[in-house]
C-alpha positions as CSV (number, residue, x, y, z in Angstrom):
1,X,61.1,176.2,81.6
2,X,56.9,175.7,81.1
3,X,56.3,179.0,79.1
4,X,55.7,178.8,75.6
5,X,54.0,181.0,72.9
6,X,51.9,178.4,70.4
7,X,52.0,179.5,66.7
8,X,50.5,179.5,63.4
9,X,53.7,178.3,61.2
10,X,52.0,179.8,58.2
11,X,51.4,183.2,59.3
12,X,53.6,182.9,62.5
13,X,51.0,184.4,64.3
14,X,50.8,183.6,68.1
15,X,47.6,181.8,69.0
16,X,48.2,181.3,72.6
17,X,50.4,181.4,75.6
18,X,51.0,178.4,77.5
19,X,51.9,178.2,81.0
20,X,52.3,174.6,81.6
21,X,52.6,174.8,85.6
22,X,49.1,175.8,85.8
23,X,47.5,174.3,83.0
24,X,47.6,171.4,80.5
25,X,47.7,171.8,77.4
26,X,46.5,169.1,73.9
27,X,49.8,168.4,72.4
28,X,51.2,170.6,70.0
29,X,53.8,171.7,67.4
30,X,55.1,175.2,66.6
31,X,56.4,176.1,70.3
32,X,58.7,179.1,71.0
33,X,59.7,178.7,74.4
34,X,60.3,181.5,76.5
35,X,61.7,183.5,79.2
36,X,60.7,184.5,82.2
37,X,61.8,188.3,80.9
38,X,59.9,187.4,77.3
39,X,56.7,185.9,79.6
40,X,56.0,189.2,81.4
41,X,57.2,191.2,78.0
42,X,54.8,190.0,75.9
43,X,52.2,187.2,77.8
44,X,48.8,189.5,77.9
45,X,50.5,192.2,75.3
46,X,47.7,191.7,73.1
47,X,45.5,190.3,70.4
48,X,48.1,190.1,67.6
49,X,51.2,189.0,68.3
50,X,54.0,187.7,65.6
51,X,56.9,185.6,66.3
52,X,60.4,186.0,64.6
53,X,61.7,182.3,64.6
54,X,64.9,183.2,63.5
55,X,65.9,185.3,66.8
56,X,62.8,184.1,69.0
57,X,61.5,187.7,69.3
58,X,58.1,189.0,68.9
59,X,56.5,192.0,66.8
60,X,52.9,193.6,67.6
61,X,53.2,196.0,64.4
62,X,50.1,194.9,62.3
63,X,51.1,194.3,58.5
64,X,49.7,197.3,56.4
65,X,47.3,195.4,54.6
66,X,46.0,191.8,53.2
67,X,48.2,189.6,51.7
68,X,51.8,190.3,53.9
69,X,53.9,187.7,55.0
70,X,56.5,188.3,58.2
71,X,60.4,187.8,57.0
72,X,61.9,188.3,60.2
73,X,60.5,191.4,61.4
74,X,59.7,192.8,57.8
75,X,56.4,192.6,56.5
76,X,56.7,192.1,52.8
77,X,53.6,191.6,50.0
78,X,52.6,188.4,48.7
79,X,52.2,189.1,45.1
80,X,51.6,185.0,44.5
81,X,49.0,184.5,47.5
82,X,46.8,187.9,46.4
83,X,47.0,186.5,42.4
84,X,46.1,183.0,43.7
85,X,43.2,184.6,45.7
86,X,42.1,187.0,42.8
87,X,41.6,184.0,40.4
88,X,39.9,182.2,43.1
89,X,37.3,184.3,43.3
90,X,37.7,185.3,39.7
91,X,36.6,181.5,39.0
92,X,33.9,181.8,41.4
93,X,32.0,184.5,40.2
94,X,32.7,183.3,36.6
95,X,30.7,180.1,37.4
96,X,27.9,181.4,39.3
97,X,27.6,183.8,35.6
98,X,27.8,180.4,33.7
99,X,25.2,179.0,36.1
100,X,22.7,181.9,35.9
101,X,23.1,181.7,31.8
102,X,22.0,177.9,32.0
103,X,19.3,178.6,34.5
104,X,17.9,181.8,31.8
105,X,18.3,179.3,28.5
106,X,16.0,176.8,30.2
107,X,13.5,179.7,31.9
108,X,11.8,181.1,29.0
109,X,11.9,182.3,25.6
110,X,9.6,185.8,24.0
111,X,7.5,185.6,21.1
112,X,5.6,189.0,21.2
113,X,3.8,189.1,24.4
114,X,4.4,185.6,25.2
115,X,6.9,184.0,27.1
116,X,7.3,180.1,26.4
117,X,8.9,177.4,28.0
118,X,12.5,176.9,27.5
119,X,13.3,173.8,29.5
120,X,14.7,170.8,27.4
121,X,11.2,169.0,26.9
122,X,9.9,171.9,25.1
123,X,12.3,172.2,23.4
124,X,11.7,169.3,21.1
125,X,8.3,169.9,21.1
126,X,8.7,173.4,19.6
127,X,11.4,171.8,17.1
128,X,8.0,170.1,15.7
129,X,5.9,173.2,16.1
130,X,8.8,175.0,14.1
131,X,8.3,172.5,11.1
132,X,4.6,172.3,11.5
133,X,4.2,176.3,11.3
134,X,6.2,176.5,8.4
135,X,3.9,174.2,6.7
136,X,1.0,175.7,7.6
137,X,-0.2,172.3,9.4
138,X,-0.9,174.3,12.9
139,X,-4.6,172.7,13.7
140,X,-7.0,175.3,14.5
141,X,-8.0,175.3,18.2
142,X,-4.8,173.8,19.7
143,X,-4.3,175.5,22.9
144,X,-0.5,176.1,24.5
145,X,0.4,177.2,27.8
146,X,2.6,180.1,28.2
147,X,4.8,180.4,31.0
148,X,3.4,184.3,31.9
149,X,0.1,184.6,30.0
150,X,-1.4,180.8,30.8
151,X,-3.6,179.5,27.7
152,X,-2.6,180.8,24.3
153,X,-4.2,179.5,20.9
154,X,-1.3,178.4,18.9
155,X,-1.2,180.2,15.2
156,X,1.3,179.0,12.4
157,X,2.8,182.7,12.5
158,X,3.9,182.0,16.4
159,X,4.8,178.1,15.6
160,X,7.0,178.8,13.0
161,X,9.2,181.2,15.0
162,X,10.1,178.6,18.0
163,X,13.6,177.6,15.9
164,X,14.8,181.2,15.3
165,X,13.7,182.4,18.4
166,X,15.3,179.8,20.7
167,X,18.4,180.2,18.5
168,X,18.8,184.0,18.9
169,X,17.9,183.3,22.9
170,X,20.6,181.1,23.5
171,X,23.1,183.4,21.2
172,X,22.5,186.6,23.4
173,X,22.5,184.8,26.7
174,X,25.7,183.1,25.6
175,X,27.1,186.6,24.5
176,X,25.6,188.7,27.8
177,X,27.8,185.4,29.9
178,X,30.9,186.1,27.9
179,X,30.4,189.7,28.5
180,X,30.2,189.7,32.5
181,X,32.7,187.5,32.2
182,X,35.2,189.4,30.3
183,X,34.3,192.7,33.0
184,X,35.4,190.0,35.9
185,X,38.4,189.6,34.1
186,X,39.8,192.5,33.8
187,X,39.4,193.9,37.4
188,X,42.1,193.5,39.3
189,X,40.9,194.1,43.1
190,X,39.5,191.3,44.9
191,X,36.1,192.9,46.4
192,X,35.4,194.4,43.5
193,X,35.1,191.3,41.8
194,X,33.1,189.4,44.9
195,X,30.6,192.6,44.1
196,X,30.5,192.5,40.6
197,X,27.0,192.6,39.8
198,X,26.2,190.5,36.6
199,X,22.7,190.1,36.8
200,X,21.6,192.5,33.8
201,X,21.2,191.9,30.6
202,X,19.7,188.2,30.6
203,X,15.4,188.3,29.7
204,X,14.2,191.2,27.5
């Protein structure tokens, strides 16, 4: 015999039909041989194709959605593979939220109209600002740059805010993460959570 249908043993889904007479073939596993009868049955029948390796017969009935598995000639529901793939993508869109709160905490912070550096070397440097504010030691003239406004002239009243304000920045963006987060949670459907839109509530 030199027909065979090659399979995927996973999904036992037929990938091809071999006819070694006429052609050769790469090695490979997961072989059903078949008939003559089976060959002109089924060889050409179509784009999907299932095997039954129990009995060696074939279905072309398409399971009735994502996430079915063939037993026999049954398609039955995966409840395990869909869960695994919801929290797959459940962890992916969790980390792309956790990665756009990082990128906002090190954007900018807003004091009045002024948006200021947020990165980790400005940082520090406001931590001294904070101090110097508060003590009234802001020297007259010295200029800042502002992330959206260019050149400000630095005032005591704005220095002295660069502790609080950075605190209460990284408190809401932490809160608006756990909050997209907790919506990704609780949907249940895999698309919808691929879709989920969490890109509001980060910048004033």
């Amino acid at each position: 015999m030199s027909k065979y249908a090659y399979y995927d043993p996973a999904s036992l889904r037929v990938l091809d039909w071999m006819d070694t007479e006429l052609f050769c073939y790469p090695e490979r596993t997961s072989l059903i041989e078949l008939t003559e009868q089976q060959w002109l049955e089924h060889f050409n029948q179509g784009e999907y194709v299932w095997v039954n390796v129990e009995d060696r017969t074939f279905t072309t009935t398409l399971p009735p959605g994502d996430f079915y598995w063939l037993d026999g000639k049954v398609w039955v529901y995966d409840v395990a593979r869909f869960a695994l793939e919801l929290n797959n993508a459940k962890s992916q869109v969790k980390q792309a939220i956790k990665a756009q709160r990082d990128e906002v905490t090190a954007d900018y912070i807003v004091i009045g109209d002024y948006h200021f550096h947020s990165d980790a070397s400005s940082r520090i440097q406001q931590m001294s600002l904070t101090k110097m504010g508060q003590a009234k030691q802001i020297p007259k003239g010295l200029m800042w740059q502002t992330k959206n406004l260019g050149l400000l002239e630095l005032t005591n009243e704005i220095a002295a805010q660069f502790e609080s304000v950075t605190m209460d920045h990284d408190m809401r963006l932490f809160a608006n993460a756990q909050r997209h987060i907790a919506a990704v949670e609780a949907l249940e459907d895999i698309q919808a959570v691929q879709a989920y839109d969490y890109s509001t509530g980060w910048q004033p």
